[in-house]
Every structure is written in C-alpha cells, then in structure tokens.
PDB file of N, CA, C and O in Angstrom, chain B, residues numbered from 101:
ATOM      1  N   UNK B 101      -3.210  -8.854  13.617  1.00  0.00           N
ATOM      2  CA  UNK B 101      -2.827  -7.747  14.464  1.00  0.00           C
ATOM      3  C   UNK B 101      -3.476  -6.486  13.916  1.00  0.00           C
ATOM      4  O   UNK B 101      -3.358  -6.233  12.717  1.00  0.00           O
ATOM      5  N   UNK B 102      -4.226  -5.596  14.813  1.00  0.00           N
ATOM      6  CA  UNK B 102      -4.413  -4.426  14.385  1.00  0.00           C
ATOM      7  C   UNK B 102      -4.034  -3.502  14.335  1.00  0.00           C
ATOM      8  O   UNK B 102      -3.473  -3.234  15.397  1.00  0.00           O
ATOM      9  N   UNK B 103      -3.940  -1.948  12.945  1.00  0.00           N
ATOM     10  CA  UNK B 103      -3.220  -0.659  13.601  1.00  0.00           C
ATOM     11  C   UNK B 103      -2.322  -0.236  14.696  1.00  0.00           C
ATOM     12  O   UNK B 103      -1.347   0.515  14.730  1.00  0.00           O
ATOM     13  N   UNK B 104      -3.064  -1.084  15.757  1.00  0.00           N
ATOM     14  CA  UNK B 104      -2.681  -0.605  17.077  1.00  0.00           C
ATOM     15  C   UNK B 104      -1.421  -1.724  17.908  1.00  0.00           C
ATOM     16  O   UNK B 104      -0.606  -1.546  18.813  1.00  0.00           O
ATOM     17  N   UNK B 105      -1.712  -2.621  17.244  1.00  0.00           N
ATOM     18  CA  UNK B 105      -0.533  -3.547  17.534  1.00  0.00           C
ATOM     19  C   UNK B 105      -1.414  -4.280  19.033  1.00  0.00           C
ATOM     20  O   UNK B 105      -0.896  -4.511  20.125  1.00  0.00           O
ATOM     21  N   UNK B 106      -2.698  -4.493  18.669  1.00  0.00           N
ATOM     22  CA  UNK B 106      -3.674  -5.365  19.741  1.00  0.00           C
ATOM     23  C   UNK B 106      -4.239  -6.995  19.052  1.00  0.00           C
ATOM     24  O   UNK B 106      -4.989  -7.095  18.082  1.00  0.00           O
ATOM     25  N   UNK B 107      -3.962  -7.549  19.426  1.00  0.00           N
ATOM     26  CA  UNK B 107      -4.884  -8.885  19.016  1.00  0.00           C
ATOM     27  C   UNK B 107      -6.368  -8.635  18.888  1.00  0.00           C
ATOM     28  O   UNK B 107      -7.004  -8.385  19.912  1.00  0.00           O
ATOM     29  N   UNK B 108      -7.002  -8.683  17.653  1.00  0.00           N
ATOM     30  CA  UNK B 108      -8.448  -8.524  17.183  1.00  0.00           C
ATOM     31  C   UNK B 108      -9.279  -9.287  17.986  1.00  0.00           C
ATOM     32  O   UNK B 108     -10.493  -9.091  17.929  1.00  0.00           O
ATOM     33  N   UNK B 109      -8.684 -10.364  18.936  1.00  0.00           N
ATOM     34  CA  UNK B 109      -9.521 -11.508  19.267  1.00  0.00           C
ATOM     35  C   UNK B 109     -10.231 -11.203  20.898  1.00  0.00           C
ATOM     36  O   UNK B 109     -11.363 -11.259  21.379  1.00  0.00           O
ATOM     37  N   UNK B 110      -9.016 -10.898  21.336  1.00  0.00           N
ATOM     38  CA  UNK B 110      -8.755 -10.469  22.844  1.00  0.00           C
ATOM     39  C   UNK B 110      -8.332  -9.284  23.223  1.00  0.00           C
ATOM     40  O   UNK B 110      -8.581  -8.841  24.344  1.00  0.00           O
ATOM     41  N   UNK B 111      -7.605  -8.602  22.279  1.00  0.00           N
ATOM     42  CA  UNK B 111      -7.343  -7.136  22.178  1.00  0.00           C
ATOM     43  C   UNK B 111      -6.235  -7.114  23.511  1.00  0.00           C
ATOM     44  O   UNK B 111      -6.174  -6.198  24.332  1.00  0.00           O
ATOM     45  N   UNK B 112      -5.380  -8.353  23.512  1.00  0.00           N
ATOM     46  CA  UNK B 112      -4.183  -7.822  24.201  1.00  0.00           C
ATOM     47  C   UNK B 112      -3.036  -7.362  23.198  1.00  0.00           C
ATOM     48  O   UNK B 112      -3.140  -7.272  21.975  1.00  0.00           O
ATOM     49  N   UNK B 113      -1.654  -7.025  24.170  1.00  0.00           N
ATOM     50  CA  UNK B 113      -0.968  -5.911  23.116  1.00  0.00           C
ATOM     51  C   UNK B 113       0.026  -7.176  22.371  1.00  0.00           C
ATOM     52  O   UNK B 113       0.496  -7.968  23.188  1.00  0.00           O
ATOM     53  N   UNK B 114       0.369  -7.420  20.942  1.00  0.00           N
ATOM     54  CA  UNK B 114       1.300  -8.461  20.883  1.00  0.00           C
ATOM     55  C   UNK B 114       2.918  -7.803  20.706  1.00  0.00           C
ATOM     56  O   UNK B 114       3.404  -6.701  20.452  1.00  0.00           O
ATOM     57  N   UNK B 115       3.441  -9.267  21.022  1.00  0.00           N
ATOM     58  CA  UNK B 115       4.781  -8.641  21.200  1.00  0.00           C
ATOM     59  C   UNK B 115       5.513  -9.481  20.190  1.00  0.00           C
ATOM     60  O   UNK B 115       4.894 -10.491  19.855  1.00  0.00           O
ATOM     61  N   UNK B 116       6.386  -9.347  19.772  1.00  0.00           N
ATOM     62  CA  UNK B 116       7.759 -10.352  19.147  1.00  0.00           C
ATOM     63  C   UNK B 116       8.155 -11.651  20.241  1.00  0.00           C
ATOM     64  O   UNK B 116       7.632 -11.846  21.338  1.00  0.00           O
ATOM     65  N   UNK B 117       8.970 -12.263  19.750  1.00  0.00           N
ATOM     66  CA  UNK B 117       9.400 -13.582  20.860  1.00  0.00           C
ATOM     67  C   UNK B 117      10.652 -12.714  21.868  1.00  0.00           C
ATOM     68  O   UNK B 117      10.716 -12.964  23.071  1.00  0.00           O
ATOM     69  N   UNK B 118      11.604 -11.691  21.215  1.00  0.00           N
ATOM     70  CA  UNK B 118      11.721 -11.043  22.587  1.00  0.00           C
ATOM     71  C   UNK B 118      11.247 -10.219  23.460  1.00  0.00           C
ATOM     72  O   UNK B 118      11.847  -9.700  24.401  1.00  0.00           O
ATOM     73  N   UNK B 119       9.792 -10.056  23.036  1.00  0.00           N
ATOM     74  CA  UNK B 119       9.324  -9.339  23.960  1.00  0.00           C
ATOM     75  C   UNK B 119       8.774  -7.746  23.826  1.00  0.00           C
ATOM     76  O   UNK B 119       7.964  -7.087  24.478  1.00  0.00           O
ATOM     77  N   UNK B 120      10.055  -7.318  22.056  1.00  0.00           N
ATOM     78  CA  UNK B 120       9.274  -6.085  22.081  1.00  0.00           C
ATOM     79  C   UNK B 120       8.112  -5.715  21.145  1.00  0.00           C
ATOM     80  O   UNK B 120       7.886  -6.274  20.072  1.00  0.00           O
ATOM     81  N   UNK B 121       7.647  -5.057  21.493  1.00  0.00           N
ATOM     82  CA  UNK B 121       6.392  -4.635  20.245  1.00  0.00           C
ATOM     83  C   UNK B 121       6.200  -5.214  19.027  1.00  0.00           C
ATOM     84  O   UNK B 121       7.240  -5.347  18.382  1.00  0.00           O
ATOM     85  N   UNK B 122       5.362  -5.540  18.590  1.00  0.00           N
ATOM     86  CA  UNK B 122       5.131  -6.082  17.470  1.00  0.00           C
ATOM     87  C   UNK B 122       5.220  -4.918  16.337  1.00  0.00           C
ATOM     88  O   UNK B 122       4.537  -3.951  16.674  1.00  0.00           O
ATOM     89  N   UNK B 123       6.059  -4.695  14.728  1.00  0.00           N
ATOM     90  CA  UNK B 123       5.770  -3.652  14.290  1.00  0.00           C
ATOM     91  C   UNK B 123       5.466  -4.073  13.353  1.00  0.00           C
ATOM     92  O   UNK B 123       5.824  -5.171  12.929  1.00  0.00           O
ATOM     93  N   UNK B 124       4.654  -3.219  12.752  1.00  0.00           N
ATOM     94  CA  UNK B 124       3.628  -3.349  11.503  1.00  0.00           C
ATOM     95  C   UNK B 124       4.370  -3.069  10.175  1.00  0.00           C
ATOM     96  O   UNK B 124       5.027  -2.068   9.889  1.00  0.00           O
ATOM     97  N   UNK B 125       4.133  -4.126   9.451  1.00  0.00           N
ATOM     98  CA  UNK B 125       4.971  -4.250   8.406  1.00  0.00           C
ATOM     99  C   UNK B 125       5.074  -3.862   7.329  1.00  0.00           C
ATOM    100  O   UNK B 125       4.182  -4.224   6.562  1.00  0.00           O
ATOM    101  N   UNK B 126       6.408  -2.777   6.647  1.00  0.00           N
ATOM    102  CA  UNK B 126       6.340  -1.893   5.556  1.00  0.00           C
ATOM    103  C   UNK B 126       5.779  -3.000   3.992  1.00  0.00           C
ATOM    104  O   UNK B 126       5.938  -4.184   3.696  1.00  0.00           O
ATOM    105  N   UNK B 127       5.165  -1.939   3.402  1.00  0.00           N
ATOM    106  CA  UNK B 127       4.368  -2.441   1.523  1.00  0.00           C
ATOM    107  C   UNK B 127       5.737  -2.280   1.377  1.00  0.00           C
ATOM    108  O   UNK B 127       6.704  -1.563   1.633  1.00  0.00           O
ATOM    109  N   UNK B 128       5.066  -4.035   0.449  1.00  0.00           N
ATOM    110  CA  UNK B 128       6.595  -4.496  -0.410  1.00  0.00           C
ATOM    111  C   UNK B 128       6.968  -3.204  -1.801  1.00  0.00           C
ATOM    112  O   UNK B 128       6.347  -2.196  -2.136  1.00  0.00           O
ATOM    113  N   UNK B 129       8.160  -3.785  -2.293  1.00  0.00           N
ATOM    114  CA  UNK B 129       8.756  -2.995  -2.838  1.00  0.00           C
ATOM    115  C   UNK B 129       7.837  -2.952  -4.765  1.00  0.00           C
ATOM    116  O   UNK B 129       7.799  -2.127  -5.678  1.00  0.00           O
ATOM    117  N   UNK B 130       7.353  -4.125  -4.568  1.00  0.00           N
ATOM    118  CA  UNK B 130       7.114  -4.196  -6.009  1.00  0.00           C
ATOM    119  C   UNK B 130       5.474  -3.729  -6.235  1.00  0.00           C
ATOM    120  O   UNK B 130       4.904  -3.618  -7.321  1.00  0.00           O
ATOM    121  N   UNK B 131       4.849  -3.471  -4.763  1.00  0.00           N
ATOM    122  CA  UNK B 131       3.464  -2.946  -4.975  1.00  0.00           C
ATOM    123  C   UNK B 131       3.533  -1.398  -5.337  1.00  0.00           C
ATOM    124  O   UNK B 131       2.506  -0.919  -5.819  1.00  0.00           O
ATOM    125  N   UNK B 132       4.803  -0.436  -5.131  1.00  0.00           N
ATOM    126  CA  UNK B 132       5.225   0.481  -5.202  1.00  0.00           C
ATOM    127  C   UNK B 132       5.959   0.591  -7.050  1.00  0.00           C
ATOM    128  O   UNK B 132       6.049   1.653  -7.666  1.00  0.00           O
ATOM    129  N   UNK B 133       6.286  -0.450  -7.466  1.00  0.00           N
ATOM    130  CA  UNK B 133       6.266  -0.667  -9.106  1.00  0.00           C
ATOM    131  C   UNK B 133       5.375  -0.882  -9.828  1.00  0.00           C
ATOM    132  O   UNK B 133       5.274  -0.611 -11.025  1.00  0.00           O
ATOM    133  N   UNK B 134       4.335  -1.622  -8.826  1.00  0.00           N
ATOM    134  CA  UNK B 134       3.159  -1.480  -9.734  1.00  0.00           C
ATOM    135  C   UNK B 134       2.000  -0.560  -9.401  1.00  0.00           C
ATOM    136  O   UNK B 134       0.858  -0.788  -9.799  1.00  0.00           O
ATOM    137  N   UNK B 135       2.323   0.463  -8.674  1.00  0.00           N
ATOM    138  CA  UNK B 135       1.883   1.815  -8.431  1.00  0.00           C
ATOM    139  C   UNK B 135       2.051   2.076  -9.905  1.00  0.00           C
ATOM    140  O   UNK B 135       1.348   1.979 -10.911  1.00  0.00           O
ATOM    141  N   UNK B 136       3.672   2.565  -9.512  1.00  0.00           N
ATOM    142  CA  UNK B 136       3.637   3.626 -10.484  1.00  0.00           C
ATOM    143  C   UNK B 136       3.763   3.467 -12.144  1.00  0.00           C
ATOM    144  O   UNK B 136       3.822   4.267 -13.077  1.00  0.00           O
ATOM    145  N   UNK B 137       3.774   1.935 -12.012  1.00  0.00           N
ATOM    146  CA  UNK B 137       3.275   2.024 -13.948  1.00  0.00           C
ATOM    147  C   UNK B 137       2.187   1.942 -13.724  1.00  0.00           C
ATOM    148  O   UNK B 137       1.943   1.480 -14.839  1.00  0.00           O
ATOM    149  N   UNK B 138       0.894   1.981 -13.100  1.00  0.00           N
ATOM    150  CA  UNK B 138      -0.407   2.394 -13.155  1.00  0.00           C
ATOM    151  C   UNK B 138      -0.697   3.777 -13.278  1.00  0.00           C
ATOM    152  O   UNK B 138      -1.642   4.164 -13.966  1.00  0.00           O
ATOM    153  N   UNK B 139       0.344   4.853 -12.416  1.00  0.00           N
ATOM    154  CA  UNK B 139      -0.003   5.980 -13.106  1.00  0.00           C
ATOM    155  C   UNK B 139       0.432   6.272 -14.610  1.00  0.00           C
ATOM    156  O   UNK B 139      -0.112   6.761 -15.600  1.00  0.00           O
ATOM    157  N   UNK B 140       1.642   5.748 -14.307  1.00  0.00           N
ATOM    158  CA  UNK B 140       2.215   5.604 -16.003  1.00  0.00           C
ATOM    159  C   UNK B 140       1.036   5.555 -17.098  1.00  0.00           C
ATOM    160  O   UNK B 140       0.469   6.504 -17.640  1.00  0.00           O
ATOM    161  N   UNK B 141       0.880   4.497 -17.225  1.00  0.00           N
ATOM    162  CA  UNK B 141      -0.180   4.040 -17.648  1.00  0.00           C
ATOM    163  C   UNK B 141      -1.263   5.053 -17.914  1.00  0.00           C
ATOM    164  O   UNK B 141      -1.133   5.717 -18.943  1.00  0.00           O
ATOM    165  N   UNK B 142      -2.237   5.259 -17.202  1.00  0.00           N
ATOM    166  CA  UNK B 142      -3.185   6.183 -16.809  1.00  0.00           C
ATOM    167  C   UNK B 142      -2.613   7.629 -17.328  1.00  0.00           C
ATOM    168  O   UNK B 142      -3.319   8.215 -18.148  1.00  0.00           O
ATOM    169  N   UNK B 143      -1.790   8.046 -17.050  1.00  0.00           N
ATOM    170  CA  UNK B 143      -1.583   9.560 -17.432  1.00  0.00           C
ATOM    171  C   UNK B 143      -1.572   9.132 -19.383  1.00  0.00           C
ATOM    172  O   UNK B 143      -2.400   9.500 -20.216  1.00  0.00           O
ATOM    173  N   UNK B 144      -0.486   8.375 -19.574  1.00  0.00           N
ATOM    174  CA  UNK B 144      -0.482   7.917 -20.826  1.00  0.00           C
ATOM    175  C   UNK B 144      -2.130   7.758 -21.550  1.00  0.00           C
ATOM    176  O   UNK B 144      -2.377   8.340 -22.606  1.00  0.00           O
ATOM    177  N   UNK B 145      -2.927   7.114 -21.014  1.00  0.00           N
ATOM    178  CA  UNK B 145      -4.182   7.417 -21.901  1.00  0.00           C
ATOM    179  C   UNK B 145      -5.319   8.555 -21.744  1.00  0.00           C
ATOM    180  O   UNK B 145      -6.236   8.860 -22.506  1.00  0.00           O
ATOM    181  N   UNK B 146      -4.888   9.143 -20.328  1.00  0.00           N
ATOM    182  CA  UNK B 146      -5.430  10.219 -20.577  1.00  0.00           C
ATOM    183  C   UNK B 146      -5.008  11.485 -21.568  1.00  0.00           C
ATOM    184  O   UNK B 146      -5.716  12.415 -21.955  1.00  0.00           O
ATOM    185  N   UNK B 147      -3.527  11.183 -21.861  1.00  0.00           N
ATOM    186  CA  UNK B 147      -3.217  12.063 -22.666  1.00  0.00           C
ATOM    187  C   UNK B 147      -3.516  11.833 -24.699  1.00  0.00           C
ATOM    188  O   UNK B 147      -3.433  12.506 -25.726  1.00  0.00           O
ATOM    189  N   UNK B 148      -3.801  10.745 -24.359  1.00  0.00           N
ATOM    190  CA  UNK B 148      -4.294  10.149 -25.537  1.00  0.00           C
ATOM    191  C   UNK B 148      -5.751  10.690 -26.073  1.00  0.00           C
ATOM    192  O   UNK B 148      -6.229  11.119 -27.123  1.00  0.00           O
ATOM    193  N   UNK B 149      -6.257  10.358 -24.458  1.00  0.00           N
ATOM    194  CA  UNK B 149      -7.956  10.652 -24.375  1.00  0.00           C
ATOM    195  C   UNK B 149      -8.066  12.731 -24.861  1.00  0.00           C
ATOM    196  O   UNK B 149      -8.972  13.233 -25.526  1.00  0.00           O
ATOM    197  N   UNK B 150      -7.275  13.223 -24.467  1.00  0.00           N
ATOM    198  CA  UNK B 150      -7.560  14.982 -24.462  1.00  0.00           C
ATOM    199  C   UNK B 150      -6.921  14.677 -26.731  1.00  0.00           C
ATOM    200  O   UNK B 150      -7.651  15.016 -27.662  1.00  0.00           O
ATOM    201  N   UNK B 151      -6.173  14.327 -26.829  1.00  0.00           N
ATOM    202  CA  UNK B 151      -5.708  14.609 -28.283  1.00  0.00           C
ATOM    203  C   UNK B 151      -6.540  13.902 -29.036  1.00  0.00           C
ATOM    204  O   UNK B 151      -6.615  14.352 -30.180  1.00  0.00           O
ATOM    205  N   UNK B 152      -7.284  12.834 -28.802  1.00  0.00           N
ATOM    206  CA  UNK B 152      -8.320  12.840 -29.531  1.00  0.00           C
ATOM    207  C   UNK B 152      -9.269  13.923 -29.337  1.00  0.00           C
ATOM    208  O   UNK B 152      -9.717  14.321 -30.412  1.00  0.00           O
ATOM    209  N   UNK B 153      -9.791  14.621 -28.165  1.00  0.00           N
ATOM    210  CA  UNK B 153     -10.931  15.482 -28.103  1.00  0.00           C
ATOM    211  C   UNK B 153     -10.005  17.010 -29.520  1.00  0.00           C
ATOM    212  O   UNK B 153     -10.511  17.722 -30.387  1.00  0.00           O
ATOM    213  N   UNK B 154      -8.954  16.885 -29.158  1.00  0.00           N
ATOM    214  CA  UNK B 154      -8.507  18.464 -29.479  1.00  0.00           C
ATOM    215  C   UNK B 154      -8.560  18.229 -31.509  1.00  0.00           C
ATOM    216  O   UNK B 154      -8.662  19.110 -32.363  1.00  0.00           O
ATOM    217  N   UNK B 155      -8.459  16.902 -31.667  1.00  0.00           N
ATOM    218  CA  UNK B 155      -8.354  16.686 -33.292  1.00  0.00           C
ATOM    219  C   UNK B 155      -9.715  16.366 -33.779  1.00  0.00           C
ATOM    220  O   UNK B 155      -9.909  16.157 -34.976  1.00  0.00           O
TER     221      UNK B 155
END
C-alpha cells in the first residue's frame, strides 16, 4: 500500500474487510528505543570526542 492508501499495482484505493480505509500503520514502540539510545549513544561520544580535543 502506498502513502496514499492506493494499491502500487493498479492504484485502486484499499480498504479494510469492512470497508473502511485502509490506515497506515504507526512505528513500533521499540524502533523509538532504539532511536533514542542511538542518540544516547552518539551524544555520549561526541562528548568524549570534544574532551579529548580540549586535553
């Protein structure tokens, strides 16, 4: 299904089995945990990276 809630193939509109709109489905919860220990992460060695420059 695309953005638009069209079939890529035929580009009609899809629906659910009752009929209404197809909706596009929320990012799981744990791609949002592994967000943010990536910034974690990342800020953590950048702050590593500046205290080596400053010593």
């Amino acid at each position: 299904m695309s953005v638009v809630g069209t079939c890529p193939s035929c580009g009609e509109r899809v629906t659910d089995a009752d009929g209404a709109p197809a909706r596009s489905q929320k990012v799981p919860w744990h791609f949002w945990v592994f967000a943010g220990a990536a910034v974690v992460y990342l800020g953590w060695r950048l702050v590593q990276g500046l205290w080596m420059l400053i010593t």
